[in-house]
C-alpha positions as CSV (number, residue, x, y, z in Angstrom):
1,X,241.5,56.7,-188.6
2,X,238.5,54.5,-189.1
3,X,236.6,54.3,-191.9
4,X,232.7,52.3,-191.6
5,X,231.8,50.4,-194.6
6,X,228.1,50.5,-193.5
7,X,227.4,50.9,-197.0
8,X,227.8,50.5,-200.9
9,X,228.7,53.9,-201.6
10,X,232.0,55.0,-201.2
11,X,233.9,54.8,-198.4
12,X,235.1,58.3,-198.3
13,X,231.3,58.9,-198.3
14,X,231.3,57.4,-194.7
15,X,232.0,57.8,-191.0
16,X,235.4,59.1,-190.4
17,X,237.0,58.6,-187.3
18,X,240.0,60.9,-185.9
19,X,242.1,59.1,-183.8
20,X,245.4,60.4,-182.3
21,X,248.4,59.1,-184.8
22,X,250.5,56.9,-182.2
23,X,249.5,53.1,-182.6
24,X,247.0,52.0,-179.8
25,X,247.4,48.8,-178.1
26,X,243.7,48.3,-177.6
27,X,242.5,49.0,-181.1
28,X,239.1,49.7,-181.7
29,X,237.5,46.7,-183.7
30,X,234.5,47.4,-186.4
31,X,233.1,43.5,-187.1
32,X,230.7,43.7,-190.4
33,X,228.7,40.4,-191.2
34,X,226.1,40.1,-194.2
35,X,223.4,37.7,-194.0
36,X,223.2,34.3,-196.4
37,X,225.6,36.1,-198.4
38,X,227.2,33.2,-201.0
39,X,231.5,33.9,-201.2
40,X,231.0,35.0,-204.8
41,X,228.8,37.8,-204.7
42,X,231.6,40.5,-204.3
43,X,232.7,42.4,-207.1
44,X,236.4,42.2,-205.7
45,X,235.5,38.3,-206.4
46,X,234.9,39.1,-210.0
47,X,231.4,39.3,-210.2
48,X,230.1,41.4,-212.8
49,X,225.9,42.0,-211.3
50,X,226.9,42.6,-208.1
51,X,229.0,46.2,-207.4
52,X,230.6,45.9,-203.8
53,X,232.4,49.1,-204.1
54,X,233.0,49.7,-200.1
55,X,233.9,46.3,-199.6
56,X,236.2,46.3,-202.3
57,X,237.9,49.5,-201.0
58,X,238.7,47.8,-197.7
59,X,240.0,43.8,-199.6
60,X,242.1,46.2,-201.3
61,X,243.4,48.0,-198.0
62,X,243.9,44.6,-196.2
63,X,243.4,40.8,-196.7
64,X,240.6,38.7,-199.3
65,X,241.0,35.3,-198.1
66,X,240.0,32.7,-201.4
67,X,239.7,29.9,-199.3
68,X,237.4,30.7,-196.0
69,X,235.0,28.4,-194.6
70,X,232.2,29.1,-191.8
71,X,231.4,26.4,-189.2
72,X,228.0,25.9,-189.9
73,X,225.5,26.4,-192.4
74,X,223.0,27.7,-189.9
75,X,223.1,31.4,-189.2
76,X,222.5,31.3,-185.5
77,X,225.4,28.4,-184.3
78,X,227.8,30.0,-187.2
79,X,227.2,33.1,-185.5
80,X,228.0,31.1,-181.9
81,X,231.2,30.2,-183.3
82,X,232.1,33.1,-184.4
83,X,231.2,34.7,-180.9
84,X,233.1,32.0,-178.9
85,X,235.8,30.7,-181.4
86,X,234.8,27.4,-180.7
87,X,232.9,24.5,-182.9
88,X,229.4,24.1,-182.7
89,X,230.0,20.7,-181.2
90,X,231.4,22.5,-178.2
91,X,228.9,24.8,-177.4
92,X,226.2,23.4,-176.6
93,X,222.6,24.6,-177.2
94,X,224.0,27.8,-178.9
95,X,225.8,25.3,-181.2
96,X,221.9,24.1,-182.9
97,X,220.0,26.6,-184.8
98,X,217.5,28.9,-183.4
99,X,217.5,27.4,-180.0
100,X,219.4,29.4,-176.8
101,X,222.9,30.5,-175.9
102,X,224.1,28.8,-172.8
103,X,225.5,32.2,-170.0
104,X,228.0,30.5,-169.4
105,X,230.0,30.1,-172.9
106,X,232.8,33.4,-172.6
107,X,232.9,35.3,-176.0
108,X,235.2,37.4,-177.4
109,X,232.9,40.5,-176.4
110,X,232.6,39.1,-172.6
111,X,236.8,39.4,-172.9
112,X,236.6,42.9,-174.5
113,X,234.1,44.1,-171.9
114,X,236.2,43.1,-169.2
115,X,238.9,44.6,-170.3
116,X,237.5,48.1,-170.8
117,X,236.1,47.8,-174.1
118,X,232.7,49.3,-174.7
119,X,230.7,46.6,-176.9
120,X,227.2,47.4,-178.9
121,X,226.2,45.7,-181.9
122,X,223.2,46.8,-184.2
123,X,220.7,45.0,-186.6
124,X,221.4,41.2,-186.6
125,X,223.7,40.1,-183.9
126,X,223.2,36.6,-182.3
127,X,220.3,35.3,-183.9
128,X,217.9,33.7,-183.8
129,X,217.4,32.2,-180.7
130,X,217.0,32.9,-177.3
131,X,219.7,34.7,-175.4
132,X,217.8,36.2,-172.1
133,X,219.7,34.0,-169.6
134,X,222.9,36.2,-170.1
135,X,221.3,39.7,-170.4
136,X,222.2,41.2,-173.6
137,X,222.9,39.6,-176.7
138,X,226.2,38.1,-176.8
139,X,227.1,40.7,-179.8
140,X,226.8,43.1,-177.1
141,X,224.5,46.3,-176.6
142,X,222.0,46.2,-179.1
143,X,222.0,50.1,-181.5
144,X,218.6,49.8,-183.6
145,X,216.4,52.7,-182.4
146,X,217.8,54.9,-185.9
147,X,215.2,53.8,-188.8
148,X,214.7,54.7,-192.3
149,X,212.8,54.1,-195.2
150,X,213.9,51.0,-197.0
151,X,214.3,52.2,-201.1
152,X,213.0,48.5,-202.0
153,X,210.6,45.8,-200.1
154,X,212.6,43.0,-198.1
155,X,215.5,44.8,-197.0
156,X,215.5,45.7,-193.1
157,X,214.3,49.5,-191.8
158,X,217.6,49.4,-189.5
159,X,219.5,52.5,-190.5
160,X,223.1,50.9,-189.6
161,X,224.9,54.0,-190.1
162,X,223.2,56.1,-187.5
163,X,223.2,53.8,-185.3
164,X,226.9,53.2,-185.4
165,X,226.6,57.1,-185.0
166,X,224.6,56.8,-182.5
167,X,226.7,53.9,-180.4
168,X,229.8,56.3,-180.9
169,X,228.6,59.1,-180.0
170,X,227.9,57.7,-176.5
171,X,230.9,56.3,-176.6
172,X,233.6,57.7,-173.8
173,X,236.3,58.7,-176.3
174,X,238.9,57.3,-174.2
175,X,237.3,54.2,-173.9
176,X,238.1,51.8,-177.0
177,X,235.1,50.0,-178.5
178,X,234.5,47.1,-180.6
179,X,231.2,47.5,-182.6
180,X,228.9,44.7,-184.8
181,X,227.4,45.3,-187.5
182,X,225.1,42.7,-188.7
183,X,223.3,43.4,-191.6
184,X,220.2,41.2,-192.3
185,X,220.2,41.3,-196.1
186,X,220.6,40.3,-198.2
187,X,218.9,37.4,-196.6
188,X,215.5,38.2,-197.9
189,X,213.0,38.2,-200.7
190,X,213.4,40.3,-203.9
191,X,211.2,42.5,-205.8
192,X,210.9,41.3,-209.7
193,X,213.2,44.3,-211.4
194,X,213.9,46.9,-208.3
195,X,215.0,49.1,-210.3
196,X,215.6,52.1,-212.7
197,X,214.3,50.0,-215.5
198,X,211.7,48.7,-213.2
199,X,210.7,52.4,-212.3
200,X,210.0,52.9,-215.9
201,X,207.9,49.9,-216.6
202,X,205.9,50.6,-213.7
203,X,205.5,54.5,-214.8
204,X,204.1,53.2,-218.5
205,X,201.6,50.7,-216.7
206,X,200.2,53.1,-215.3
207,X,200.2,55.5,-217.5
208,X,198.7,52.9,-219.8
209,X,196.4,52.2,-217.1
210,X,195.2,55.8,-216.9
211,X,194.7,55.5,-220.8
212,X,192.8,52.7,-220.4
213,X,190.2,54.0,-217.4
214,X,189.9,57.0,-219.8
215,X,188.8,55.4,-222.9
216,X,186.8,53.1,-220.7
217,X,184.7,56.4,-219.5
218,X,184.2,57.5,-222.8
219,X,183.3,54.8,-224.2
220,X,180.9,54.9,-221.5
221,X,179.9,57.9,-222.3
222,X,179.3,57.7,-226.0
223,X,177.0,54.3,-225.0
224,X,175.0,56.5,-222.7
225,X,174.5,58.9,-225.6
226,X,173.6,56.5,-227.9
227,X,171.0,54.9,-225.2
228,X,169.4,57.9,-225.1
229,X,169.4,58.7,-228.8
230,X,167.8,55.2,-230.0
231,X,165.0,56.2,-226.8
232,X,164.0,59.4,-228.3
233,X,163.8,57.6,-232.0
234,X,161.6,54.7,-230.1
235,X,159.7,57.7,-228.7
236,X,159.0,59.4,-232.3
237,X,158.2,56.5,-233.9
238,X,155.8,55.8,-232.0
239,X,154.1,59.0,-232.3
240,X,154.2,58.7,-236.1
């Protein structure tokens, strides 16, 4: 069985995958990467702002490594390495940020895919940069057609789940698969106070605004009145 965590709820919330009970020896591999996410902002780290409730589930299933380091600081050549297990320093252009990935640099999806392994990948896979000269991105077949309505501003329109959904249910069942996920937040800018509380501050602006435009009118309104009145008294006067 395989359980996504392709989201904050929880995990029995998610995709569940049957699989017949005798081990596999070609395992299906689901890879799930955040985007500019600092090592402390996990609540299975301790942090007490940030709930991480599915990814808790699963460092509590398995392994949460204290001591983990990335090989670059840039997204794209971390990503690289990642891809091709190899320093930056040894792959070439893909190893610099934003620039192209070399065809000709084997990654661990080129391995799977040879050896039967249907490979997709949706939101951010190998990016950025330019990855033409090999075809497909070197995360594999790219999932991103399912969309959805993003709750705040910032965060990405790709609905990750259905894609995955989408990926596996064109999957040949037979077939094992090895799937990226790459979400692109929370690499992004953030909305002052999305949320509840927010909600409510905005809903008494403008309510308070709507109070406002209404005493404006009739203030307005009792101007107008007295405009008139002070021109028939003008008007009287003068006929006196």
């Amino acid at each position: 069985m395989l359980t996504s965590i392709l989201s904050c709820s929880k995990p029995s919330e998610e995709i569940v995958i049957n699989h017949p009970k005798e081990v596999r020896s070609t395992p299906n591999i689901l890879f799930v990467i955040a985007d500019d996410q600092s090592f402390p902002h996990c609540s299975a780290y301790g942090n007490s702002f940030v709930k991480t409730p599915a990814f808790d589930y699963i460092a509590s299933q398995g392994c949460l490594f204290q001591n983990a380091y990335v090989t670059s600081p840039g997204s794209s050549p971390s990503r690289a390495s990642i891809l091709s297990g190899m320093y930056p320093w040894q792959i070439k252009e893909a190893g610099t940020h934003c620039s192209y990935f070399p065809k000709d640099i084997v990654c661990y999806t080129d391995i799977l895919t040879a050896n039967g392994y249907n490979v997709g990948y949706t939101g951010k896979g190998w990016a950025p940069g330019d990855c033409k000269e090999r075809g497909v991105n070197p995360a594999g077949k790219a999932f991103n057609k399912k969309k959805l309505t993003p709750p705040y501003s910032g965060i990405s329109n790709i609905d990750y789940v259905e894609n995955f959904k989408l990926f596996y249910q064109d999957s040949d069942k037979k077939q094992p698969f090895c799937f990226w996920v790459g979400f692109n937040e929370p690499h992004r800018g953030f909305e002052r106070r999305a949320d509840a509380l927010y909600f409510v501050y905005q809903l008494v602006n403008y309510y308070l605004y709507f109070i406002f435009i209404i005493c404006l009118i009739i203030n307005l309104l009792i101007f107008c009145i007295l405009i008139i009145y002070l021109y028939f008294c003008c008007i009287e006067f003068k006929q006196k």
